[in-house]
N, C-alpha and C positions, 0 to 999 in steps of 0.2 A: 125773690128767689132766683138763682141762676138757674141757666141751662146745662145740664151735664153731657160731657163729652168724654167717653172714654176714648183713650189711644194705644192701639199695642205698637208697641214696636217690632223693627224685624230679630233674626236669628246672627248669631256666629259670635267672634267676642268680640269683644266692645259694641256690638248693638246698639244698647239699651245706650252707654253713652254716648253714641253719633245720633240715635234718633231722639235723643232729648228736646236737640237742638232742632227734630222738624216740631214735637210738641211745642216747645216755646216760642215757634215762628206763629202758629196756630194759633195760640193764648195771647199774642200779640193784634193778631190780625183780627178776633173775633171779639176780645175785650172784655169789658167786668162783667157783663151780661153772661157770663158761660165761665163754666169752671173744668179746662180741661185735667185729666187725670192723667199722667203716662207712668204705671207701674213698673217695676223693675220685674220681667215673668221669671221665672225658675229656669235655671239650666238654659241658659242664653244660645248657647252654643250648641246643643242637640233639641232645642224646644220641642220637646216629648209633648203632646199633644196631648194626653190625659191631664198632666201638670197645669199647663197652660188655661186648658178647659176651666177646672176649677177655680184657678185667679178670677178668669173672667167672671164665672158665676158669683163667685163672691163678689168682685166687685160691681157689679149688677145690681146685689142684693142689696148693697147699703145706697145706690143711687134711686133719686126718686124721680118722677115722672120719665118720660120718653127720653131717650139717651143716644146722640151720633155714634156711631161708632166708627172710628179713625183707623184703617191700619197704616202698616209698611210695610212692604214687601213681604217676608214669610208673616209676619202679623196680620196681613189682610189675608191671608190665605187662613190662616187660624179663625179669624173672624168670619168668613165662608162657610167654611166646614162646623164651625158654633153653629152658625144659624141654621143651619142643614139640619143638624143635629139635634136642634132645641124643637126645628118646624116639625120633628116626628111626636116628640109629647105635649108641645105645647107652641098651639098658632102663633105665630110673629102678627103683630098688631102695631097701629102708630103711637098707640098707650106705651108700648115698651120698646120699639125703635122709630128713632129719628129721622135713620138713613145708614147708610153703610159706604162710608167713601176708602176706597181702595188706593192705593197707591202704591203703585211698581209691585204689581203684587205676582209672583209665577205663577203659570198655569203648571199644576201637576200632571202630568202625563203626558207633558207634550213633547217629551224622547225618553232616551233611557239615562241620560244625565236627570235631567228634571222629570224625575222619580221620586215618592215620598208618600207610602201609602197612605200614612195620615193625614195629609193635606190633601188627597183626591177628592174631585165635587161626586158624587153620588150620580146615577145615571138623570135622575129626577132631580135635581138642583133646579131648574128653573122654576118648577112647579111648588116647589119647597122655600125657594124664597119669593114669590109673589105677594103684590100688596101695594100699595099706597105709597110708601118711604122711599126715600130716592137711594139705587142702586148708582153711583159714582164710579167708573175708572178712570186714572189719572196714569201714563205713562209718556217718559220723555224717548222719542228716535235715538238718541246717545246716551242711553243708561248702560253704563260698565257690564250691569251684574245681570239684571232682568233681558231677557232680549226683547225686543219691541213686539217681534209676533207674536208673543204672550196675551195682549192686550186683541188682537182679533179673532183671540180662541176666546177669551171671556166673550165676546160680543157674539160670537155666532153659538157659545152654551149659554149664553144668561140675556136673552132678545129684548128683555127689556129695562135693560143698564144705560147709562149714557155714560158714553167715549169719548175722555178729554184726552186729546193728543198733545206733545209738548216738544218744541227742540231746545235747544242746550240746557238742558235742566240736570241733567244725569240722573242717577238713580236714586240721590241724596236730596233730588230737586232742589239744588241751590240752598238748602234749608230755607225756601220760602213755600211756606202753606197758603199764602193769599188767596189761590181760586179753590183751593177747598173750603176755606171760611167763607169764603160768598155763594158758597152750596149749600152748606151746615145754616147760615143764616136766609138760606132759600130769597 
C-alpha cells in the first residue's frame, strides 16, 4: 500500500498549472512508495477558503492512513488554518497527519498588503497544532512573491516548526521538491 500525500497548491491564475510541476518534482523524488495527489481547488484565483476547506476534507476522507500534507504558498497557508480548524473539533493525531511541510507559504498579517482574513493563524495556533508530526518551513532569500521575512514570523508563532532556508530557489523553488521528500520520507 502506498503512502498518501496530499498537495495544495497556491492561489491566482495559472496556480494549479505552475504548481503541478512542484507536485511532479515531489512524486519523482519520493517514488512508487507514495501516491501524491495535487487537486485542481475551486476558484484558483480568489481561493475562498470555505471551498477550498471542503476539497480538502473530501479529499481526506477517501485517503487512508496518516497523510503529508504539501502546500505552496497560499495552499500552505490554507493547510494552517485546516489544521487550526480541524484541532477545534477534532485532535490532530499521527493516525491522521504525517506532517505538514509548507512551502513559501505568507504569513497573514504581517502588513496591510498581506492581509487575508481567512488565511489568519488564530491567536492559539501553536497550541492547536502541537504533536508529534513534523511541522516544515521551506523558504528561498530570492522568492519574487513570498517575502523571506514571512518565514521568521512562522518561526517565532509556530516554536516548534523547523526552518529550512534556501538561496536561489525562488518562490517556484526551481520546481525541485527534493528536500521536502527527504522530510516526508523522514
Amino acid at each position: 500500500m502506498s503512502k498518501s500525500v496530499l498537495f495544495i497548491h497556491g492561489a491566482g491564475a495559472g496556480a494549479y498549472a505552475e504548481d503541478v510541476l512542484l507536485a511532479d518534482s515531489l512524486q519523482r523524488a519520493l517514488g512508487a512508495d507514495y501516491e501524491v495527489q495535487c487537486p485542481q481547488m475551486p476558484d484558483e484565483e480568489n481561493s475562498p477558503y470555505r471551498l477550498w476547506k471542503a476539497e480538502i476534507d473530501s479529499r481526506l476522507a477517501a485517503m487512508t492512513g496518516a497523510v503529508a500534507l504539501v502546500g505552496h504558498s497560499v495552499g500552505g497557508s490554507v493547510l494552517l488554518k485546516y489544521l487550526c480548524d480541524r484541532e477545534r473539533t477534532q485532535p490532530i493525531s499521527d493516525r491522521v497527519v504525517a506532517g505538514l511541510f509548507g512551502i513559501a507559504v505568507p504569513y497573514w498579517g504581517a502588513s496591510e498588503f498581506w492581509s487575508w482574513d481567512e488565511g489568519t493563524l488564530p491567536a492559539d495556533a501553536a497550541a492547536r497544532l502541537a504533536g508529534d508530526w513534523p511541522l516544515i518551513f521551506y523558504q528561498s532569500r530570492d522568492d519574487e512573491v513570498v517575502p523571506f521575512a514571512h518565514l521568521a514570523m512562522y518561526a517565532a508563532k509556530l516554536p516548534r516548526a523547523t526552518i529550512r532556508e534556501f538561496d536561489g530557489r525562488g518562490h517556484q523553488f526551481k520546481n525541485d521538491l527534493t528536500e521536502v521528500a527527504a522530510d516526508i520520507k523522514g
